[in-house]
C-alpha positions as CSV (number, residue, x, y, z in Angstrom):
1,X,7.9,-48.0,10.0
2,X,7.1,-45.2,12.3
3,X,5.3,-42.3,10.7
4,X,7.5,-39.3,11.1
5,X,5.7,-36.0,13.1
6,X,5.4,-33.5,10.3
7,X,7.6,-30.4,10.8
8,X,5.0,-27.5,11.1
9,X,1.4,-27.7,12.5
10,X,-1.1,-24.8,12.1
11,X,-3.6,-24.7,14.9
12,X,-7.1,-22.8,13.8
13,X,-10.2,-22.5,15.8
14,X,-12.7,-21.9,13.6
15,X,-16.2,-20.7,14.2
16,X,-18.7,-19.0,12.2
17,X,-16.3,-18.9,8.9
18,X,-17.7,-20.8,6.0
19,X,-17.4,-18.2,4.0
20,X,-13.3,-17.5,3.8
21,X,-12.5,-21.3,4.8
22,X,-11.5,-22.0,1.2
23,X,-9.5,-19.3,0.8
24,X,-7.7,-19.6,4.3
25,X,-7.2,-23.4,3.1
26,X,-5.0,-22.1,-0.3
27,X,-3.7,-19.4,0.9
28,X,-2.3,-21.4,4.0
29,X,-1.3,-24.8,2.0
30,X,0.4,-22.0,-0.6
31,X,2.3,-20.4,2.3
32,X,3.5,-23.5,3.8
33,X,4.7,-24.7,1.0
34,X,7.3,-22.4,0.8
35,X,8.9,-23.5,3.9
36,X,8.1,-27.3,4.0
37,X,5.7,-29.8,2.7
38,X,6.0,-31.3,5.6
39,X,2.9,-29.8,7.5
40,X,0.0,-30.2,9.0
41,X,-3.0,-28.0,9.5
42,X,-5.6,-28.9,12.5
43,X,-9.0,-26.8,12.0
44,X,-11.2,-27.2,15.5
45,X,-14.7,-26.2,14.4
46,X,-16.2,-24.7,17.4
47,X,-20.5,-25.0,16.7
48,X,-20.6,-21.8,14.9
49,X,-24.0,-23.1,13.4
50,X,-23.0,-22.6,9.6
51,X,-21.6,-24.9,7.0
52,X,-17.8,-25.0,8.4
53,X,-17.8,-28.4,9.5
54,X,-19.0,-29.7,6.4
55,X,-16.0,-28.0,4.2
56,X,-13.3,-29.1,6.7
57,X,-14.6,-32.5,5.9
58,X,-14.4,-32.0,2.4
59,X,-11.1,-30.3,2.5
60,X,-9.7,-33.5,4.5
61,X,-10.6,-35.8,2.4
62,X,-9.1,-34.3,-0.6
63,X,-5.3,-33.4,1.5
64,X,-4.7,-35.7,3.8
65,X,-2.8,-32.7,5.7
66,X,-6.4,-31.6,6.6
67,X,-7.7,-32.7,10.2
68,X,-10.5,-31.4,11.7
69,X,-12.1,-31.8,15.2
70,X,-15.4,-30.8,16.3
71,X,-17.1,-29.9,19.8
72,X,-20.3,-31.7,20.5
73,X,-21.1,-27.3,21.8
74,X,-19.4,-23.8,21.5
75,X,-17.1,-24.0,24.0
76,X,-15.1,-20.8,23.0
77,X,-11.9,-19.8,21.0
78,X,-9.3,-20.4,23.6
79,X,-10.9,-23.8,24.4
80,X,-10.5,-24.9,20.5
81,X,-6.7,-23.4,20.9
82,X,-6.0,-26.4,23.5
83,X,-7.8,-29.1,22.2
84,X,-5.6,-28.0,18.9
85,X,-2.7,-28.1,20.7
86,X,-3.3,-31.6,22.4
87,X,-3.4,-33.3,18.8
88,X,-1.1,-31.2,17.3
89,X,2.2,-33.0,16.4
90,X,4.6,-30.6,14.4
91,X,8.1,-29.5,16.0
92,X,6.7,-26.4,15.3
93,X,3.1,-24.9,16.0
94,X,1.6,-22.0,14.2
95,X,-1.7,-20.8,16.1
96,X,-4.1,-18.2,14.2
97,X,-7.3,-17.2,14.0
98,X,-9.5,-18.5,10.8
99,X,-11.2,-15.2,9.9
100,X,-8.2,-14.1,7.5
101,X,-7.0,-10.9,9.5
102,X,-3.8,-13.5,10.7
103,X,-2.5,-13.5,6.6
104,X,-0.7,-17.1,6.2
105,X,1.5,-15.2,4.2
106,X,2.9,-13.9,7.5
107,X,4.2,-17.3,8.9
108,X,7.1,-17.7,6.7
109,X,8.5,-14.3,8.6
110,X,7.4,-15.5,11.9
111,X,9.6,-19.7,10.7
112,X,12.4,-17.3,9.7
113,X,12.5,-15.6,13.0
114,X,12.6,-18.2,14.7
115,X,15.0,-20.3,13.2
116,X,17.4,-17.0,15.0
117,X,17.1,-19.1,17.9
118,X,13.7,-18.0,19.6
119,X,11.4,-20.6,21.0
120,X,8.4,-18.2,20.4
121,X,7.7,-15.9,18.2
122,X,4.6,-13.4,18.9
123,X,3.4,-11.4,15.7
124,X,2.7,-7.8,16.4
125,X,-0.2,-6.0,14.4
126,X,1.5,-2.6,13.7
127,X,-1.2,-1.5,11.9
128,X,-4.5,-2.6,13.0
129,X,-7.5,-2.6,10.8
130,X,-10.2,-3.3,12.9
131,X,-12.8,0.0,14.2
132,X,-12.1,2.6,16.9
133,X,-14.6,1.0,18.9
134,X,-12.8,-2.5,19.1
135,X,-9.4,-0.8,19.4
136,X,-10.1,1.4,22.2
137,X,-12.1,-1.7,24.1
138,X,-9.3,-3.8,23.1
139,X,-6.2,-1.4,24.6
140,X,-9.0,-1.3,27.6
141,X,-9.0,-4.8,28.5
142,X,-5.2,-5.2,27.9
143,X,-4.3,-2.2,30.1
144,X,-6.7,-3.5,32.9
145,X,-5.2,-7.1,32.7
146,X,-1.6,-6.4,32.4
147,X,-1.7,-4.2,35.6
148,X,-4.3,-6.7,37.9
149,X,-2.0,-10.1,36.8
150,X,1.1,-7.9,36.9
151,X,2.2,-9.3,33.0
152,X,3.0,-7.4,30.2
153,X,0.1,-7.5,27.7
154,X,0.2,-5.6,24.2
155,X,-3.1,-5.0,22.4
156,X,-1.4,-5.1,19.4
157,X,-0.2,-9.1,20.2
158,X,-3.1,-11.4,20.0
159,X,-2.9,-15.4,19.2
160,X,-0.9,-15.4,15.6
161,X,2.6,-16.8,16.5
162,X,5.0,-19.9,16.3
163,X,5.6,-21.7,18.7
164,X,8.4,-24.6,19.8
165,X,7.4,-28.3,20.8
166,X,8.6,-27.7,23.9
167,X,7.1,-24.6,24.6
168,X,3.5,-26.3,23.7
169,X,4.5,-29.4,25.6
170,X,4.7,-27.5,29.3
171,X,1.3,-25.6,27.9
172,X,-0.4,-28.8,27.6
173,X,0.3,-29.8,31.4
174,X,-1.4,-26.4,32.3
175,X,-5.0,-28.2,33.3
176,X,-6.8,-25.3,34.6
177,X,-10.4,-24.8,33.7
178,X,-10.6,-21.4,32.6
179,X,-8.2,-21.0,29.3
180,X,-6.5,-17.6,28.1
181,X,-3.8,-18.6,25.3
182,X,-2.0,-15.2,25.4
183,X,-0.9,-14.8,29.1
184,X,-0.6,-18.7,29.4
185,X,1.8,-18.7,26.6
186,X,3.6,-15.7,28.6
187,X,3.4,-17.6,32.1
188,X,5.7,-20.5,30.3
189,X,8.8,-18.4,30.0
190,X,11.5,-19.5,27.0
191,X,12.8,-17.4,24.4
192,X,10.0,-14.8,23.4
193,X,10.5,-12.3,20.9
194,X,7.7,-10.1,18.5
195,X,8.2,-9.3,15.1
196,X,5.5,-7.0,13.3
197,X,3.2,-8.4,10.9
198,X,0.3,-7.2,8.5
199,X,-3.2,-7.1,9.8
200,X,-5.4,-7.6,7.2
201,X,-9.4,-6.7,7.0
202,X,-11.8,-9.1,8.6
203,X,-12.8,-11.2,5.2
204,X,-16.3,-11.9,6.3
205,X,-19.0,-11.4,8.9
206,X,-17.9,-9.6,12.3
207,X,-16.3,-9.9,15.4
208,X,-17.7,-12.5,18.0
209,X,-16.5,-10.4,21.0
210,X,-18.5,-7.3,22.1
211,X,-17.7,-5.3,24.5
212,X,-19.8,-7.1,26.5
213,X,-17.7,-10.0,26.2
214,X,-14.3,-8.9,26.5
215,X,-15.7,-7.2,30.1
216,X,-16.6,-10.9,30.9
217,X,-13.4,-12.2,29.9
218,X,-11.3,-10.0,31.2
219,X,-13.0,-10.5,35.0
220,X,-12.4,-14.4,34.3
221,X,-8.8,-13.9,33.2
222,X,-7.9,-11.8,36.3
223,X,-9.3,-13.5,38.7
224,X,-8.3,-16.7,37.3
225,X,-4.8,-15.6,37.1
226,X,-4.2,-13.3,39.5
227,X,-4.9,-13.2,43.7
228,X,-4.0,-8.6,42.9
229,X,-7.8,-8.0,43.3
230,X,-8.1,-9.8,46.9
231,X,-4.8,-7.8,47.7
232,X,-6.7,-4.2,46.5
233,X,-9.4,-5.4,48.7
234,X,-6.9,-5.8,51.6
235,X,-5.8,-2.3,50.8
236,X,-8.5,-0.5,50.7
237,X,-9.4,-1.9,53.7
238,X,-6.9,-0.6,55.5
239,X,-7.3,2.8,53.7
240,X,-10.8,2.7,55.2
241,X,-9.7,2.3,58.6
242,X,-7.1,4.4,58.6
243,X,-8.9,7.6,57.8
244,X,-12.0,6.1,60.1
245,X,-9.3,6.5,63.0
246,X,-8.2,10.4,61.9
247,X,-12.2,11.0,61.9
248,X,-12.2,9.7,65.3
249,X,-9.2,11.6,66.5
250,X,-10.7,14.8,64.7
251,X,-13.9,14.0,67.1
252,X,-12.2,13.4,70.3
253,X,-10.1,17.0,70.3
254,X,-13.1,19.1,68.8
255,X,-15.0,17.4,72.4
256,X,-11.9,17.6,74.7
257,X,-11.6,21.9,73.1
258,X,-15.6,22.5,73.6
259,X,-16.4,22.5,70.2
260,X,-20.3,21.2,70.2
261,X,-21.2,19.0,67.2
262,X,-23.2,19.1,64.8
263,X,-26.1,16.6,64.2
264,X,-24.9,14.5,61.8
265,X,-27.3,11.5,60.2
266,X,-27.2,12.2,56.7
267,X,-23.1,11.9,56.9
268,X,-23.8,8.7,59.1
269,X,-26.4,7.2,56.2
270,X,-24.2,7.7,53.5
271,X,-21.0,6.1,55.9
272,X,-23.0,3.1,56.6
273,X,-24.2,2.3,53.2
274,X,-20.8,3.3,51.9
275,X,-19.2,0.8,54.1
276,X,-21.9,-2.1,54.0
277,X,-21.7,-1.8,50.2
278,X,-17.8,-2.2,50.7
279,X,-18.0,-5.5,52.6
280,X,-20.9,-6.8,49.8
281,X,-18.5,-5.9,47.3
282,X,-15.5,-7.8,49.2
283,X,-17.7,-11.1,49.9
284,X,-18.7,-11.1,46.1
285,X,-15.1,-11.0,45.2
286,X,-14.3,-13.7,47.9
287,X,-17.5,-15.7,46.6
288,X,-16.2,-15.2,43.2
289,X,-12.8,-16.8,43.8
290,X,-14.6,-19.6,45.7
291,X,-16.8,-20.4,42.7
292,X,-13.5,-20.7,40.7
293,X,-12.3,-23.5,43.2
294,X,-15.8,-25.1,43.2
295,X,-15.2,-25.4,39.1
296,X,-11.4,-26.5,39.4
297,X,-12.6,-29.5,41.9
298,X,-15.4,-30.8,39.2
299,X,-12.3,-31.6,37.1
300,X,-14.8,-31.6,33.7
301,X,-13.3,-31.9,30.6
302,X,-11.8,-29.1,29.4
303,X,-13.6,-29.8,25.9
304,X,-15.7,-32.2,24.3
305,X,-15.6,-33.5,20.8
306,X,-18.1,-34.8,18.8
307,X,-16.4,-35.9,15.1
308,X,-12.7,-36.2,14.0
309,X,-12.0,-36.5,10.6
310,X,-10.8,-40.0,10.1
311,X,-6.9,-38.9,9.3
């Protein structure tokens, strides 16, 4: 007989979080439990370099609703979303993070929503409880990368949601190398609605992403996403030219009136390296895109992994 797909699957990357993986395990199973015991509940352990691996090993061998998968290196968080995603087999698919601030008590609101008829269903932290630091950085990034890949991006919306089959079906055809979960999940289209949910204290150890980081990410996801920053080059450009011409008019009538110049070299330094660090800037944005391409074309994996556990 033909093993039925169980009717839920919770999708976790998990990486550096030994310490809160038990709790997130009866927490979660508790949760779910109220909705269906039909689930399953992937955990992609992502070389955080602690004990993680080992406990989702133990964990699976005690419920058999336990699977875990893990990368032969760190390959990074949205990474771990897709290779969850590619073994994933529930009609419906819960991604969070493992870290606790996603409650699993949360998902039976996000289920109920979405039984209304909505394919997805985003969770929206109304009341965030990370620092004023990794808030401000965060609305940062999301401000910058909603206007360059002209998308509507919330800081307050991060990975916790449900998702259809369906929905996660068109996402697994998306093959490009560089992943970013939350505007890919927006690119598919379908029902999308947000409901607000509790954000809850980070249970152990800190946040992976500096600001450092999120800079990084947020130059990968734009140009990755988005052609808007060759298009600003294009525009400035013109803007260039445009008042280069009104200089030169402004020259040709103060010669054609008799009005004698004025010796002007530092004006002409400061033009020159203005302009020539203009066209640097637009090759390296050119270079950068090309670079992309050259990564698409290797057509690498998009991850590796190392151990499965054996159910």
């Amino acid at each position: 007989m033909e093993k039925k797909n169980p009717h839920i699957s919770v999708v976790i990357p998990v990486y550096k979080c030994e310490g809160c993986l038990d709790e997130l395990y009866r927490r979660l199973t508790n949760s779910l439990e109220t909705i269906t015991d039909d689930f399953e509940i992937i955990m992609i352990e992502d070389c955080g370099g602690d004990g993680s691996w080992d406990l989702i090993v133990k964990m699976a061998k005690i419920d058999r609703r336990v699977k875990g998968i893990k990368f032969s290196r760190n390959f990074g968080q949205h990474y771990a979303i897709t290779a969850g995603l590619d073994y994933a087999k529930g009609d419906w698919i819960v991604v969070m993070d493992c870290d606790l601030q996603d409650q699993p008590e949360e998902i039976k609101k996000l289920y109920d929503k979405a039984q209304e008829g909505f394919d997805i269903v985003l969770g929206r932290r109304y009341k965030r409880q990370d620092n004023i630091i990794k808030r401000l950085a965060s609305w940062l990034f999301y401000k910058v990368l909603s206007y360059m890949t002209d998308t509507i991006q919330d800081g307050s919306i991060a990975n916790f949601g449900i998702y259809n089959k369906k929905v996660i079906n068109i996402l697994r055809r998306m093959k490009e190398n560089l992943r970013y979960f939350p505007v890919m999940i927006r690119w598919v289209g379908f029902n999308l609605t947000t409901i607000n949910i509790k954000h809850a204290e980070r249970h152990i150890g800190q946040t992976s992403y500096s600001f450092k980081k999120l800079l990084n990410l947020a130059i990968d996801v734009i140009i990755a996403f988005s052609d808007k920053p060759l298009w600003l080059t294009v525009k400035l450009g013109f803007t260039i030219s445009f008042l280069s011409f009104l200089c030169a008019t402004y020259i040709i009538l103060r010669a054609l009136f008799g009005i004698k110049g004025v010796e002007g070299w530092p004006s002409l330094i400061v033009s020159i390296g203005f302009l020539s660090g203009l066209i640097i800037f637009i090759l390296g944005l050119i270079g950068i895109y090309i670079g992309k391409i050259f990564d698409e074309e290797k057509s690498r994996p998009l991850y590796i992994i190392d151990e499965k556990t054996d159910n």
